[in-house]
VONUDREN-476377 format. One record per atom (N, C-alpha, C): residue in one letter; y, z, x. Coordinates in steps of 0.2 Angstrom, whole numbers, padded with zeros to 4 digits, always signed. Each point is the difference from the previous one (the first is absolute). Example, Ala and Ser with C-alpha at 12.3 -4.5 7.8 and 13.67 -1.06 7.14 Angstrom:
VONUDREN-476377
a-0028+0039+0066 a+0006+0000-0004 a+0006+0000+0004 s+0005-0004-0002 s+0006+0001+0004 s+0005+0003-0004 
This chain:
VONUDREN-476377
x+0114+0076+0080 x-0002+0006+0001 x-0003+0000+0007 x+0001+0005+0004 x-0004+0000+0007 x-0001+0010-0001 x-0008-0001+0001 x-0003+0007+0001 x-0001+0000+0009 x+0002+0004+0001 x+0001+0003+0008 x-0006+0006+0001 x-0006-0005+0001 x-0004+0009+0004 x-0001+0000+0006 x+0005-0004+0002 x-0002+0000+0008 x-0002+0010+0004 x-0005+0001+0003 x-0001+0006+0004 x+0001+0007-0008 x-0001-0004-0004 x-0002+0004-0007 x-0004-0002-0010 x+0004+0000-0003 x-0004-0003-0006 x+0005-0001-0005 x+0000-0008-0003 x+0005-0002-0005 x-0005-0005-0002 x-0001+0004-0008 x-0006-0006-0003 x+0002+0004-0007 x+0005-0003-0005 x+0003+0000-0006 x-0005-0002-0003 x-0001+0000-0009 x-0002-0002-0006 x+0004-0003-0004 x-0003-0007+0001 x+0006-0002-0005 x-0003-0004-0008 x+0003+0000-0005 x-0005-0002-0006 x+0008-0003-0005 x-0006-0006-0003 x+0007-0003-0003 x+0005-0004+0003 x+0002-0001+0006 x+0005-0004+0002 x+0000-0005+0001 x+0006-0006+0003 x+0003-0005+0001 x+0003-0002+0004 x-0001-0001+0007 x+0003-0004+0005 x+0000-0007+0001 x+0007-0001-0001 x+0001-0008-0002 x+0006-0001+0003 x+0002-0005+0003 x+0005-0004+0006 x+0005+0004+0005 x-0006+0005+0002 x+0002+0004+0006 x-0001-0005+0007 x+0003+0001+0004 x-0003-0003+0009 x+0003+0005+0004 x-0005-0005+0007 x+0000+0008+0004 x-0002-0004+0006 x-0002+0001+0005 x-0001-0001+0008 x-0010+0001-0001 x-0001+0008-0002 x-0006+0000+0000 x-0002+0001-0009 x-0003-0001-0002 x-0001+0003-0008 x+0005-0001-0004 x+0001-0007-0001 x+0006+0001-0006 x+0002+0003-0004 x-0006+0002-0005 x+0000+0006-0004 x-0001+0007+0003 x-0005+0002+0002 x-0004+0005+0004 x-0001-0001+0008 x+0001+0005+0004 x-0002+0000+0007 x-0005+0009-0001 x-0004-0002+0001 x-0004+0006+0002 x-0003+0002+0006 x+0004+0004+0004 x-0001+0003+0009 x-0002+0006+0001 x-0008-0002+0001 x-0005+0006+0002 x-0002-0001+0008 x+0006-0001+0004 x+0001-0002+0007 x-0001+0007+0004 x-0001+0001+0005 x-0001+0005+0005 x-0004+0005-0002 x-0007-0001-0006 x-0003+0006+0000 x+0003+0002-0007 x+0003-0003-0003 x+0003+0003-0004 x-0005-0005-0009 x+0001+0002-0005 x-0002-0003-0006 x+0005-0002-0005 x-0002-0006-0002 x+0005-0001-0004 x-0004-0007-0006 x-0004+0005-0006 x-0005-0002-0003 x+0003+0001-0007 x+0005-0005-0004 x+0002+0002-0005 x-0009-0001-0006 x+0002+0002-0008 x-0003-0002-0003 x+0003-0003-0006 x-0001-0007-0002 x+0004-0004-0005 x-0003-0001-0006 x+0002+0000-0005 x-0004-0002-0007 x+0004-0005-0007 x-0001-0004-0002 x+0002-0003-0003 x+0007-0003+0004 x+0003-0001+0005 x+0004-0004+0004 x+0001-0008+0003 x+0007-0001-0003 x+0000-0008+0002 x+0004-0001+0004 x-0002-0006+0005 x+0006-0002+0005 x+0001-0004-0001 x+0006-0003-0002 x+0003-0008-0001 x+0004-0005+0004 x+0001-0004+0002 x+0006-0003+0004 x+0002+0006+0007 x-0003+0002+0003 x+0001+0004+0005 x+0001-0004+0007 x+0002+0001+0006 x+0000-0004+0005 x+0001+0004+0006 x-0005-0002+0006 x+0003+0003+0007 x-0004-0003+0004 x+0001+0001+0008 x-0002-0005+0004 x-0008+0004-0001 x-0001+0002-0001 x-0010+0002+0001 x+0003+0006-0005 x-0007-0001-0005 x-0002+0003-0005 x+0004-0001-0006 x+0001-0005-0003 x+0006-0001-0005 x+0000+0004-0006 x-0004+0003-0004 x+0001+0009-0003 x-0002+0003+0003 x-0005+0002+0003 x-0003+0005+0004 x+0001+0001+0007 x+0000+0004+0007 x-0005+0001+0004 x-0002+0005+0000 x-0005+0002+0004 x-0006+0004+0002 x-0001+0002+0006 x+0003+0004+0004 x+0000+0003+0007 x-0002+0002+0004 x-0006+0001+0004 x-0003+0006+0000 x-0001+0000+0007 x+0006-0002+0006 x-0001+0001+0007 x+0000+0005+0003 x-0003+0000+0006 x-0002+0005+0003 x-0001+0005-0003 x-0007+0001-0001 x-0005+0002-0002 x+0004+0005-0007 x+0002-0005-0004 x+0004+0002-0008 x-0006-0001-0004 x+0002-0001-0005 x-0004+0000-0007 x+0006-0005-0004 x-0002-0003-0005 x+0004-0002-0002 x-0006-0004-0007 x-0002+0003-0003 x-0005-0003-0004 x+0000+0001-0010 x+0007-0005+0000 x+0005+0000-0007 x-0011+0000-0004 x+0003+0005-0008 x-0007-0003-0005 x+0006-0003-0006 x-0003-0006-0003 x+0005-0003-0005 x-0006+0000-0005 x+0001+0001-0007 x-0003+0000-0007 x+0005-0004-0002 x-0001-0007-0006 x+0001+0000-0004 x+0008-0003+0003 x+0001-0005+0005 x+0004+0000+0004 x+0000-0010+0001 x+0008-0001-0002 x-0003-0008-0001 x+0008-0002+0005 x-0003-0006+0006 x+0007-0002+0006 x+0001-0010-0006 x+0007+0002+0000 x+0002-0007-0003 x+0005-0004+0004 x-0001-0006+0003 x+0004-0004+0003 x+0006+0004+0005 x-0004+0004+0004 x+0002+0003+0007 x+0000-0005+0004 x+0005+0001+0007 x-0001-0004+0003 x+0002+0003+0009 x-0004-0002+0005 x+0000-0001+0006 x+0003-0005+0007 x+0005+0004+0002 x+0002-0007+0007 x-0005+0000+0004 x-0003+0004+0003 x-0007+0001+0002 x-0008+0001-0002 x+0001+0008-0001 x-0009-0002-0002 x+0002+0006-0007 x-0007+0000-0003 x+0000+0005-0006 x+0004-0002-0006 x+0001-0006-0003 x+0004+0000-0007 x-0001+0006-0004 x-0004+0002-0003 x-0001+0005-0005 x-0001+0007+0007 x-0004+0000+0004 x-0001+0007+0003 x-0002-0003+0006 x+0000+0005+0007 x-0001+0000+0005 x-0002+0006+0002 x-0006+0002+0004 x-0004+0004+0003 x+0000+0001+0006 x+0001+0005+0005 x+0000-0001+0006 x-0001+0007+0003 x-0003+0000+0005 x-0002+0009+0005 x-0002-0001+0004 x+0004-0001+0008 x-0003-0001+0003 x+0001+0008+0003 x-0008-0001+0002 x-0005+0008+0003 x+0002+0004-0005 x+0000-0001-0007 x+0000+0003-0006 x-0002-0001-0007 x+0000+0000-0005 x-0005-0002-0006 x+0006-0001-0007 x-0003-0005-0002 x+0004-0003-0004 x-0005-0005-0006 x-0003+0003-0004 x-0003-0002-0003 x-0001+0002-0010 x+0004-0004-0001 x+0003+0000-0008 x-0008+0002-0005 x+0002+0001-0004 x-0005+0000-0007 x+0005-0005-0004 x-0003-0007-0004 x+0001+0000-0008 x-0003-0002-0002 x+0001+0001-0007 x-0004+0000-0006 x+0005-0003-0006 x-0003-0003-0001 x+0004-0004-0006 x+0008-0002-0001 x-0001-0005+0007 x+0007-0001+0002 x-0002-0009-0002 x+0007-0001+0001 x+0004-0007+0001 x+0003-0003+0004 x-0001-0006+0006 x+0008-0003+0001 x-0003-0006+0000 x+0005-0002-0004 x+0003-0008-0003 x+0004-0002+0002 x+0001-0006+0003 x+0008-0005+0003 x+0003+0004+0004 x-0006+0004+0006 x+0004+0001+0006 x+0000-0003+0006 x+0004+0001+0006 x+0000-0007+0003 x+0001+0003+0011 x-0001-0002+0002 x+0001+0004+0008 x+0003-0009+0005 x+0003+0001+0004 x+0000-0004+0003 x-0005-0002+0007 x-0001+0006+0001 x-0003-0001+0008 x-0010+0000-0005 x+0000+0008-0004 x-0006-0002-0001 x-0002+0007-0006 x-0005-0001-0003 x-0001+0005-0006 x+0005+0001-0005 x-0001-0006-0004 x+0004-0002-0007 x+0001+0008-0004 x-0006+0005+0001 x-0002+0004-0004 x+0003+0005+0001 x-0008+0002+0006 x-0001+0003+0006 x-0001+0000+0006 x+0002+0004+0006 x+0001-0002+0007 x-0003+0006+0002 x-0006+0001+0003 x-0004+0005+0000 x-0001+0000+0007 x+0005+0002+0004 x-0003+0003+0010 x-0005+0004+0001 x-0004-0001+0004 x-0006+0005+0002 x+0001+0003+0008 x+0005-0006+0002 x+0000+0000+0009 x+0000+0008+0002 x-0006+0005+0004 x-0002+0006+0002 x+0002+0004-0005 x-0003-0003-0006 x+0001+0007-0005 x-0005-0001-0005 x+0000+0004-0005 x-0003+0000-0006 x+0001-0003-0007 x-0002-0006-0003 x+0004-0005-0004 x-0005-0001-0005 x-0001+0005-0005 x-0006-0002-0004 x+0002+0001-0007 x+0004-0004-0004 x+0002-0002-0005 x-0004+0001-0006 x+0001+0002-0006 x-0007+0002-0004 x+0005-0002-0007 x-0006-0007-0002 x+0006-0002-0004 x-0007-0001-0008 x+0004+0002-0004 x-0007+0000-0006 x+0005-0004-0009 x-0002-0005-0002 x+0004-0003-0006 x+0007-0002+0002 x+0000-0005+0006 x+0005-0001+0001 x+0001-0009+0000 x+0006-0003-0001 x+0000-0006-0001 x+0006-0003+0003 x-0001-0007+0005 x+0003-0001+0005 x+0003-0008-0003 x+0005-0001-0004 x+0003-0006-0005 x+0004-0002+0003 x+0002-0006+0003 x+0006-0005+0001 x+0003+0001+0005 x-0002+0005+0006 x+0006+0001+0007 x-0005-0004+0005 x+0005+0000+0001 x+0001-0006+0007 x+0002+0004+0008 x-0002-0004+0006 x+0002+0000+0005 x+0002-0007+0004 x+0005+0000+0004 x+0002-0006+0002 x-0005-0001+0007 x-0003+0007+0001 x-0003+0001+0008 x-0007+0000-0004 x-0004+0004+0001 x-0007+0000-0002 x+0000+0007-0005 x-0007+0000-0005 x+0001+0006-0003 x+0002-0001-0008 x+0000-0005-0003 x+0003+0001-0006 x+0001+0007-0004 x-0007+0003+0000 x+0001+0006-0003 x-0001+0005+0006 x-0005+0000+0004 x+0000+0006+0004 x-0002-0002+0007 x+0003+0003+0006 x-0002-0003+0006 x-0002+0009+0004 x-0005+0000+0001 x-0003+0004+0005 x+0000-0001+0008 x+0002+0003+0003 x+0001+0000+0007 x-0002+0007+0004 x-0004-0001+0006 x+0001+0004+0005 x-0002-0003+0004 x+0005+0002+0008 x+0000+0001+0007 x-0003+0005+0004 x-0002+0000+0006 x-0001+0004+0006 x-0008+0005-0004 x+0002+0002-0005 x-0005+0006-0002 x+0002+0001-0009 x-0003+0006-0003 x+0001+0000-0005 x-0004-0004-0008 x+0003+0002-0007 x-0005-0004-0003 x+0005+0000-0006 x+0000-0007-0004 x+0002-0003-0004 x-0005-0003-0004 x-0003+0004-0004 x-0007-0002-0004 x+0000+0004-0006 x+0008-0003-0003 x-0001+0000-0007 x-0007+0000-0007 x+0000+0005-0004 x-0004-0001-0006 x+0001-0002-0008 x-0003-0005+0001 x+0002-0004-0007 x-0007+0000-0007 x+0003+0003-0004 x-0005+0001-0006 x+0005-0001-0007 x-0004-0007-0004 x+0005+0000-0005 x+0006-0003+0003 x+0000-0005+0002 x+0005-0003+0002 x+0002-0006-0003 x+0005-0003-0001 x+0002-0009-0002 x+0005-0003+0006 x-0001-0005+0002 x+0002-0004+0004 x+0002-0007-0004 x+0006-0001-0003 x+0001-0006-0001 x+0008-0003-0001 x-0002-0006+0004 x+0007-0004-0001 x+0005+0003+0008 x-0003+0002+0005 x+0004+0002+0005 x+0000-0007+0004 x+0006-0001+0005 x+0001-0006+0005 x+0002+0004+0008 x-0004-0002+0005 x+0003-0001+0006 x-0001-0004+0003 x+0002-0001+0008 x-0002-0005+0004 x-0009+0000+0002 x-0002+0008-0001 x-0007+0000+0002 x-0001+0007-0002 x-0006+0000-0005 x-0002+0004-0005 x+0003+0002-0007 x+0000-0003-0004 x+0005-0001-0007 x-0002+0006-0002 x-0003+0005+0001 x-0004+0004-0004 x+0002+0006+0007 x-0004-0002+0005 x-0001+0006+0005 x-0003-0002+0007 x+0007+0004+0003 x-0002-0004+0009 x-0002+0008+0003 x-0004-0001+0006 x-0005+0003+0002 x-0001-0001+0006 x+0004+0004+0005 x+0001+0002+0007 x-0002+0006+0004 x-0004-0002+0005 x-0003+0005+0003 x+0002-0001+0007 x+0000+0005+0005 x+0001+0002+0006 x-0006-0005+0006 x+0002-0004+0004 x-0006-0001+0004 x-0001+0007+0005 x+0000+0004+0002 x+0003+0005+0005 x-0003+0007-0006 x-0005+0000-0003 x-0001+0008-0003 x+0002+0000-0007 x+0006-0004-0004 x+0000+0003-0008 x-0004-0003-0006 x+0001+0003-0006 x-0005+0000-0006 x+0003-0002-0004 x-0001-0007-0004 x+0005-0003-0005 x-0008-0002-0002 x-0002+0004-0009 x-0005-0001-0003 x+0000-0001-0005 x+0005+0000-0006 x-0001+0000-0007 x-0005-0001-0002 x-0001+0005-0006 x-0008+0001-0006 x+0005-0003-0005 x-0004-0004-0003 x+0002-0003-0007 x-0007+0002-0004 x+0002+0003-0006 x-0004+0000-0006 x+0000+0001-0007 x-0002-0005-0005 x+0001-0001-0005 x+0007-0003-0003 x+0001-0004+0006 x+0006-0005-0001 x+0000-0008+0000 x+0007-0002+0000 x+0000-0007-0004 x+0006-0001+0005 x-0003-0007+0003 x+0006-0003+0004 x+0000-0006-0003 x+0004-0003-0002 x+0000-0009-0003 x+0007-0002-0002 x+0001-0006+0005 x+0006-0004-0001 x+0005+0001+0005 x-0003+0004+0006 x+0006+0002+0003 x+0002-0007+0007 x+0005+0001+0004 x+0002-0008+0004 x+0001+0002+0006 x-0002-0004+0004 x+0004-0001+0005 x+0002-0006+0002 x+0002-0002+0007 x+0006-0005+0001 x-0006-0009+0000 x-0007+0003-0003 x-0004-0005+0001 x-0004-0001-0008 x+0004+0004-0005 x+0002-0001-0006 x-0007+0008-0004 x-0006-0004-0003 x-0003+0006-0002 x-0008-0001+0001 x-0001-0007+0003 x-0008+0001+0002 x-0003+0002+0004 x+0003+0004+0004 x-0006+0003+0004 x+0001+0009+0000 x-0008+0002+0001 x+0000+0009+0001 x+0007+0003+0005 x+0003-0005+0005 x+0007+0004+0003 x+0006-0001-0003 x-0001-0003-0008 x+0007-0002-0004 x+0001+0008-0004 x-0005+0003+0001 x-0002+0006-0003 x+0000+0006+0005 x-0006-0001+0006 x+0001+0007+0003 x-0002-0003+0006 x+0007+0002+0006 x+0000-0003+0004 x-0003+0005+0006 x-0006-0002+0006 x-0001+0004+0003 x+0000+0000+0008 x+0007+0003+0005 x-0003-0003+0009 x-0001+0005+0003 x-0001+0000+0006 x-0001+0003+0006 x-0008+0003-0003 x-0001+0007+0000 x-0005+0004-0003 x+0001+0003-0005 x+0004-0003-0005 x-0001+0003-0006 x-0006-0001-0005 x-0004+0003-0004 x-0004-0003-0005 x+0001+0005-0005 x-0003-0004-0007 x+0003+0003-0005 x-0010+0001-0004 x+0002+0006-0006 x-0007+0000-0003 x+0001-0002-0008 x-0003-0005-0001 x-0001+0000-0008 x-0005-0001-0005 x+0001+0005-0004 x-0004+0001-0003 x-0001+0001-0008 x-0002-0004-0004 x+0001+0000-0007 x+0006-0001-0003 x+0001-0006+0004 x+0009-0003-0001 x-0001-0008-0003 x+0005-0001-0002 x-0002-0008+0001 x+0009-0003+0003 x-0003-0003+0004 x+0004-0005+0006 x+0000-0004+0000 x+0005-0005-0003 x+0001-0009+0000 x-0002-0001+0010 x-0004-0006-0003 x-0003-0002+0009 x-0004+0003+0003 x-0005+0005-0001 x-0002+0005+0002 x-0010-0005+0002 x+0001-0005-0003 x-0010-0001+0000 x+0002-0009+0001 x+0004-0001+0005 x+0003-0008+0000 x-0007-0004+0001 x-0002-0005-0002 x-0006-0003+0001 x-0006+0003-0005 x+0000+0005-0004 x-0004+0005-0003 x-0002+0006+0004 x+0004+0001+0006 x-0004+0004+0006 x+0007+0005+0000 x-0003+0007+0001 x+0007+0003+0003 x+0004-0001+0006 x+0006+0002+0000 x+0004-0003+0005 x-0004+0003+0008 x-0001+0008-0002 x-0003+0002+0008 x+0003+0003+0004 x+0000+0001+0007 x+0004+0000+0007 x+0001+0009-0003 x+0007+0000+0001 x+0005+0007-0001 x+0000+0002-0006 x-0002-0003-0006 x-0002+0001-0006 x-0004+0001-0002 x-0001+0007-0001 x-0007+0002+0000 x-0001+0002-0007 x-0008-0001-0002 x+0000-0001-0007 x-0004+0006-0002 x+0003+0002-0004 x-0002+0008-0003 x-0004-0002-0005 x-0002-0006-0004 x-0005-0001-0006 x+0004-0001-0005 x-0002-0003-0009 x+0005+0000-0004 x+0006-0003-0001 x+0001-0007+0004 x+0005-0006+0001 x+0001-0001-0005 x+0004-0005-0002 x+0000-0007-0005 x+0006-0001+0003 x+0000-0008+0000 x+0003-0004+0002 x+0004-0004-0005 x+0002+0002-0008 x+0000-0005-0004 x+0007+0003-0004 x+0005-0006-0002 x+0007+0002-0004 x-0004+0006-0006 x+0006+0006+0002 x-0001+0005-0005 x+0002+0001-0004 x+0004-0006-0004 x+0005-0001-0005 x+0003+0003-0002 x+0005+0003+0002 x+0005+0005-0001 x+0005-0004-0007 x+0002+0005-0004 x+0005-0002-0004 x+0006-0006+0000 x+0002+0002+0006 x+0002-0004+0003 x+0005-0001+0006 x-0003-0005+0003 x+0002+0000+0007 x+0006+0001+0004 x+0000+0000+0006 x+0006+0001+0004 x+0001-0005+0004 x+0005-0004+0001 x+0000-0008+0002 x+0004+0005+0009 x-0005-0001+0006 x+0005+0003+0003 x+0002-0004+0007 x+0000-0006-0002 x+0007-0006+0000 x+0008+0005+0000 x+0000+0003-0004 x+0007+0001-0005 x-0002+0007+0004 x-0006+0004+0002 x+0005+0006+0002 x+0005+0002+0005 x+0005+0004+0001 x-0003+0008-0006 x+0003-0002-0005 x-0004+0002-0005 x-0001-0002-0008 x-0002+0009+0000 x+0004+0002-0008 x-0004+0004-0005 x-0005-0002-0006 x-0001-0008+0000 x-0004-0003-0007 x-0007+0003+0000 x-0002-0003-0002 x-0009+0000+0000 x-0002+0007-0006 x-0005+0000-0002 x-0006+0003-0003 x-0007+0001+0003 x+0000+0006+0004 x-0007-0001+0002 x-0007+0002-0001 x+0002+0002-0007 x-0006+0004-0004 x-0004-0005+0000 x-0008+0001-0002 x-0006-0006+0000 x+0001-0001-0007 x-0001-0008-0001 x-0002-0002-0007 x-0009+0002+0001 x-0002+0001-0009 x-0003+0000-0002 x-0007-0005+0005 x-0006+0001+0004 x-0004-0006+0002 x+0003+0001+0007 x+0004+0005+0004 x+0000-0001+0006 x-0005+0003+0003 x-0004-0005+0007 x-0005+0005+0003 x+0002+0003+0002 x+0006+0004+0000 x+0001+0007+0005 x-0001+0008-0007 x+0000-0003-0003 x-0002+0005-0006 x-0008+0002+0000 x+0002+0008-0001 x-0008+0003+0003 x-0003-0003+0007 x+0005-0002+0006 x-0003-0003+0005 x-0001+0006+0005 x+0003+0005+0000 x+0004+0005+0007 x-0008+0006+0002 x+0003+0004+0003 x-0006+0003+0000 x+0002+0008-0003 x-0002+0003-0005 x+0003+0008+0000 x-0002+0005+0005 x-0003-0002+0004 x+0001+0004+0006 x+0003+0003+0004 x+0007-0007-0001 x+0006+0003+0003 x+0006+0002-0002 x-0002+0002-0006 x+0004+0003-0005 x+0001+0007+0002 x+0008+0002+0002 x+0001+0006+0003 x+0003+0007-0003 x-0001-0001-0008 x+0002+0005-0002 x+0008-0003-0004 x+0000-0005+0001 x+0007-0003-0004 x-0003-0004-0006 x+0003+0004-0006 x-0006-0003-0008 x+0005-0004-0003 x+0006-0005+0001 x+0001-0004-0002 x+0005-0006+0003 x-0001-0005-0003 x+0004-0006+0004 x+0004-0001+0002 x+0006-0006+0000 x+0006+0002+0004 x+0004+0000-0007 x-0002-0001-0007 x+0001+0000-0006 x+0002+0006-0004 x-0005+0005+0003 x-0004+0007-0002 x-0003-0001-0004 x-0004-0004-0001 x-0006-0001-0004 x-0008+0003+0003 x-0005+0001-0003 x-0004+0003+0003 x-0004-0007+0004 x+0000+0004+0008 x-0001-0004+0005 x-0008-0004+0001 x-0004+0004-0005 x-0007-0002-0002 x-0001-0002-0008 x-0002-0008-0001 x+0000-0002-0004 x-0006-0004-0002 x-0006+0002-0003 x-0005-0002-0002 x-0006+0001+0007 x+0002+0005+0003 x-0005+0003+0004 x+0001-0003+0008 x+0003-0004+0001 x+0001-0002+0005 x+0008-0002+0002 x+0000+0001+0007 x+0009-0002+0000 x+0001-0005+0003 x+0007-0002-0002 x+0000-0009+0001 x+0003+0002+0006 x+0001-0006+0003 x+0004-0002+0005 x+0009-0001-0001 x+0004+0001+0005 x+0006+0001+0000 x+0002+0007-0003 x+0007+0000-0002 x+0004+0005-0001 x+0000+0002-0008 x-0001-0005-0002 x-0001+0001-0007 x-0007+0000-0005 x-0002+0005-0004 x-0007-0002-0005 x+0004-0003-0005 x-0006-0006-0001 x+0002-0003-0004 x-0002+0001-0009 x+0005-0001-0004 x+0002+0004-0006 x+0001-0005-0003 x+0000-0002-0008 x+0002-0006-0003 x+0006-0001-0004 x+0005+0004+0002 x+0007+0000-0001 x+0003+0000+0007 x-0003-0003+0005 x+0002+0001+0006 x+0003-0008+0002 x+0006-0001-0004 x+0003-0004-0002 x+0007-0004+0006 x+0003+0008-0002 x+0008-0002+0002 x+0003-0002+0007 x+0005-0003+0002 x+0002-0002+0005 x-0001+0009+0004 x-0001-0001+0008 x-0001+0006+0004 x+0006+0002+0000 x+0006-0005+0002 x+0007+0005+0000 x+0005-0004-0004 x+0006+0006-0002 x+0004-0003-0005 x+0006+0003+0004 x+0004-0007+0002 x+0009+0003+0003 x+0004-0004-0002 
């Protein structure tokens, strides 16, 4: 599918569907071009992408050059073993001197994979507006061969790539630098700042395997990232927080959150794992309800508040919250 709003508006509804072993140059599945002024903001709901491939954006991109709009909202929206010759295996975001900044909500990508970078996602800010708003979402088994396992942020010259993460799960991702999430900023004027909160990063890799804070979230030039009532594998190495760029919003833990069951991400991209909490995880009643946005349930549909307080990651935890995460 390719919506054309260039110098106009093409932003469909689509509900229910299935894009599986499409390819393409841009968007294997979907190219969406809100180029020249133009919008091009579908809204999706309950939609899969499967097995899709293109050189950037391997189901998705997101367009929104000169001074476009291109700012797709996904419900209920799950990317499965997509793939990338370049950047963005599942989605790629980009608008330069223009705005390109997604909404999801209770999405998926599992066993996506990019070669250059952003196993997931591939998130440009370079002289535009890049501010990603992602709520119950879970980043399982993709990989990059470049940096990024799940999401790589960049901006050059100006602009801002400052992602918001709430309810989020990070686990089982592999790159060369940032298994989890790399984190590039502009020395010359741009904004690369991710807000993390009420999420769970553990077990992610990079090419120096999974013990240290950069096997997870990797940060250069002036990027710094904010976290807050998350818990982060490596995040208090020595008893002490890491520090520096990592700036601490309160309400860490540093401690296995026992998921169901893991994602070896050796092996990814992988669709395996389960990563709902066993019973006794600290991330249960960990999160803060503060930044609860008005979204009342999990990535499950379960109610998103459980015993007064909400846990950490994308999932509350339930005692039938059993079953393998994906079945193919």
């Amino acid at each position: 599918m390719y919506n054309n709003g260039e110098n106009g508006i093409s932003s469909p509804i689509l509900t229910d569907v299935t894009f599986s072993g499409n390819e393409a140059e841009r968007g294997g599945a979907m190219y969406n071009d809100g180029e020249d002024y133009g919008t091009s903001s579908p809204t999706l709901t309950n939609v899969t992408f499967s097995d899709n491939k293109a050189k950037s954006g391997g189901a998705m991109k997101n367009s929104g050059y000169f001074y476009g709009d291109s700012s797709t909202k996904l419900n209920n929206v799950a990317f499965y073993g997509n793939s990338a010759e370049s950047a963005g295996g599942g989605m790629y975001n980009s608008a330069m001197s223009g705005d390109s900044s997604p909404e999801l909500t209770n999405v998926t990508f599992s066993g996506n994979s990019a070669d250059y970078g952003g196993g997931a996602i591939f998130n440009d800010g370079t002289d535009s507006r890049n501010i990603p708003i992602l709520i119950n979402v879970i980043f399982s088994g993709n990989s990059a061969k470049g940096n990024g396992g799940a999401i790589y942020n960049v901006t050059h010259i100006a602009g801002y790539s400052n992602p918001k993460l709430t309810n989020v799960t990070f686990s089982g991702n592999k790159a060369q630098r940032g298994g989890a999430m790399y984190n590039e900023a502009s020395l010359h004027g741009g904004t690369c700042k991710p807000n993390v909160r009420n999420s769970v990063l553990w077990n992610n890799q990079d090419s120096s395997g999974i013990s240290t804070i950069t096997a997870t979230i990797f940060l250069t030039n002036n990027a710094t990232i904010s976290l807050t009532h998350s818990l982060i594998q490596n995040s208090f190495p020595g008893g002490n927080w890491i520090g520096g760029s990592y700036m601490n919003g309160g309400g860490k833990i540093d401690e296995d959150p026992l998921f169901i069951l893991d994602v070896d991400p050796s092996t990814a991209p992988t669709t395996t794992g389960n990563l709902c909490l066993k019973t006794g995880s600290p991330a249960i009643d960990a999160g803060d309800n503060n930044f609860m946005t008005g979204v009342l349930t999990d990535l499950d549909g379960n109610n998103r508040i459980m015993g007064g307080i909400v846990d950490m990651g994308a999932y509350e935890t339930l005692p039938y919250c059993f079953l393998p995460l994906i079945f193919r």
